[in-house]
N, C-alpha and C positions, 0 to 999 in steps of 0.2 A: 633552849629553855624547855623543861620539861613541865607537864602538866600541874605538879605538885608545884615549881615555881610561880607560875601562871596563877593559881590562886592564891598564896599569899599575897601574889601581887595587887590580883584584885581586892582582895579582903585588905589589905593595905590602905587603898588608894581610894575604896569605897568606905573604908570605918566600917567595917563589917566584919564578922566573923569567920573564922575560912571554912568552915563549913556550909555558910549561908552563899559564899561566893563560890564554894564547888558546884554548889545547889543551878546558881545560875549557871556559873558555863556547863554543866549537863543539859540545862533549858535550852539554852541557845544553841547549843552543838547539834542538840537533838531535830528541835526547827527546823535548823540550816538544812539537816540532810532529809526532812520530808519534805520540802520545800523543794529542793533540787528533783528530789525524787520522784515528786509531782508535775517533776518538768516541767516547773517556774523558777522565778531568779530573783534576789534576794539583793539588795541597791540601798546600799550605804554609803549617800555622798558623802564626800570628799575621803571616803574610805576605800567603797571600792563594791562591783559585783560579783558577788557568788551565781554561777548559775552552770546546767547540763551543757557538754562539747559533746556531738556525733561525730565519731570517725567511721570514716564509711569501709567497705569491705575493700581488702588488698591485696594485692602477691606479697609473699614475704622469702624468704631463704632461711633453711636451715644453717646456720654455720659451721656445725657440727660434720655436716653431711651434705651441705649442697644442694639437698630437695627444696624442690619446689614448693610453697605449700600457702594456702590461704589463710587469711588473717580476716576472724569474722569484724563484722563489725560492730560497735558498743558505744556507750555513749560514758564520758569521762566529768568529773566536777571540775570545775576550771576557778578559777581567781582571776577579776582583772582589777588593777589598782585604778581607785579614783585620781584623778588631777591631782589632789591635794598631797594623795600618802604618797604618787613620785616623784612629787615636788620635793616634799621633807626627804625621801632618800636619796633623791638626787644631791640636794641641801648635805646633807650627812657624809654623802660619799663622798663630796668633794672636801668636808674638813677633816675626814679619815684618812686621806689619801697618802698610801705606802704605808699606813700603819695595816695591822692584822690582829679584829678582834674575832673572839670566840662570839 
Protein backbone atom coordinates (compact mmCIF):
# COMPACT_ATOMS: atom_id res chain seq x y z
CA UNK A 1 0.00 0.00 0.00
CA UNK A 2 1.36 3.13 -0.83
CA UNK A 3 1.06 6.43 1.08
CA UNK A 4 -1.45 8.05 -1.29
CA UNK A 5 -3.53 4.70 -0.76
CA UNK A 6 -3.23 4.96 3.05
CA UNK A 7 -4.91 8.32 3.00
CA UNK A 8 -7.80 7.74 1.05
CA UNK A 9 -8.10 5.08 3.25
CA UNK A 10 -8.15 7.17 6.17
CA UNK A 11 -10.11 10.06 4.72
CA UNK A 12 -12.56 7.09 3.85
CA UNK A 13 -12.91 5.44 7.02
CA UNK A 14 -12.71 8.79 9.03
CA UNK A 15 -15.42 10.97 6.87
CA UNK A 16 -12.80 13.20 6.26
CA UNK A 17 -11.18 14.81 3.56
CA UNK A 18 -7.94 13.48 2.12
CA UNK A 19 -6.32 16.23 2.57
CA UNK A 20 -7.27 16.63 6.19
CA UNK A 21 -6.10 12.79 6.63
CA UNK A 22 -2.62 13.40 4.88
CA UNK A 23 -2.57 16.25 7.46
CA UNK A 24 -2.79 13.70 10.09
CA UNK A 25 -0.59 10.93 9.05
CA UNK A 26 2.19 13.79 8.53
CA UNK A 27 1.28 14.46 12.44
CA UNK A 28 1.64 11.33 13.59
CA UNK A 29 4.60 10.16 11.31
CA UNK A 30 6.16 12.99 12.44
CA UNK A 31 5.69 12.26 16.41
CA UNK A 32 6.52 8.76 15.98
CA UNK A 33 9.93 9.65 14.92
CA UNK A 34 10.77 12.41 17.57
CA UNK A 35 9.63 10.37 19.91
CA UNK A 36 11.95 7.46 19.06
CA UNK A 37 14.46 10.02 18.51
CA UNK A 38 14.10 11.13 21.86
CA UNK A 39 14.90 7.72 22.94
CA UNK A 40 11.38 7.10 24.17
CA UNK A 41 8.67 4.51 22.98
CA UNK A 42 5.51 4.98 21.75
CA UNK A 43 2.78 1.93 23.21
CA UNK A 44 -0.40 1.38 21.50
CA UNK A 45 -2.30 -1.38 23.08
CA UNK A 46 -3.33 -3.90 21.43
CA UNK A 47 -1.46 -2.32 18.53
CA UNK A 48 1.79 -2.49 19.28
CA UNK A 49 5.35 -0.46 20.39
CA UNK A 50 7.26 1.74 18.44
CA UNK A 51 10.50 2.45 20.12
CA UNK A 52 14.88 2.86 19.63
CA UNK A 53 17.02 -0.94 19.12
CA UNK A 54 20.88 -0.56 20.02
CA UNK A 55 23.01 -2.72 18.00
CA UNK A 56 26.10 -2.76 19.65
CA UNK A 57 29.54 -2.60 17.66
CA UNK A 58 30.76 -5.89 15.64
CA UNK A 59 33.21 -7.63 13.26
CA UNK A 60 31.71 -7.86 9.90
CA UNK A 61 33.32 -9.38 6.44
CA UNK A 62 33.57 -7.82 3.33
CA UNK A 63 32.09 -10.08 0.83
CA UNK A 64 33.55 -8.59 -1.90
CA UNK A 65 37.02 -8.98 -0.46
CA UNK A 66 37.17 -11.01 2.61
CA UNK A 67 38.39 -7.97 4.84
CA UNK A 68 37.91 -7.84 8.01
CA UNK A 69 36.20 -4.80 9.17
CA UNK A 70 34.09 -3.30 11.89
CA UNK A 71 30.57 -2.54 11.97
CA UNK A 72 30.05 0.73 14.33
CA UNK A 73 27.39 0.59 16.28
CA UNK A 74 23.80 2.54 16.00
CA UNK A 75 20.65 2.47 17.27
CA UNK A 76 17.69 1.20 14.73
CA UNK A 77 13.46 1.91 15.00
CA UNK A 78 12.08 -1.34 15.82
CA UNK A 79 8.14 -2.39 15.80
CA UNK A 80 6.86 -4.90 18.18
CA UNK A 81 3.14 -6.08 17.65
CA UNK A 82 0.78 -5.94 20.43
CA UNK A 83 -1.08 -9.29 21.50
CA UNK A 84 -4.02 -8.16 19.77
CA UNK A 85 -2.69 -7.22 15.95
CA UNK A 86 -0.73 -10.99 16.22
CA UNK A 87 -3.58 -12.48 17.15
CA UNK A 88 -5.66 -10.88 14.11
CA UNK A 89 -2.66 -12.01 11.77
CA UNK A 90 -2.19 -15.00 13.05
CA UNK A 91 -6.25 -15.20 12.70
CA UNK A 92 -5.75 -14.17 8.95
CA UNK A 93 -2.97 -16.20 8.09
CA UNK A 94 -4.49 -19.16 8.94
CA UNK A 95 -7.91 -18.28 6.66
CA UNK A 96 -5.29 -17.10 3.79
CA UNK A 97 -3.46 -20.22 3.91
CA UNK A 98 -1.91 -21.33 0.41
CA UNK A 99 -3.50 -18.46 -1.10
CA UNK A 100 -1.11 -15.41 -2.17
CA UNK A 101 -2.18 -11.88 -1.68
CA UNK A 102 -0.36 -8.58 -2.82
Amino acid sequence: MTKAELVKQIAAKAGITQVRAAKVLEVLLSTLSEVMIADDAITLPGFGTFKLSTHRERKGRNPSTGETLIIPARKMPRFAPGKELRELIEKQGKSTKGKHHK
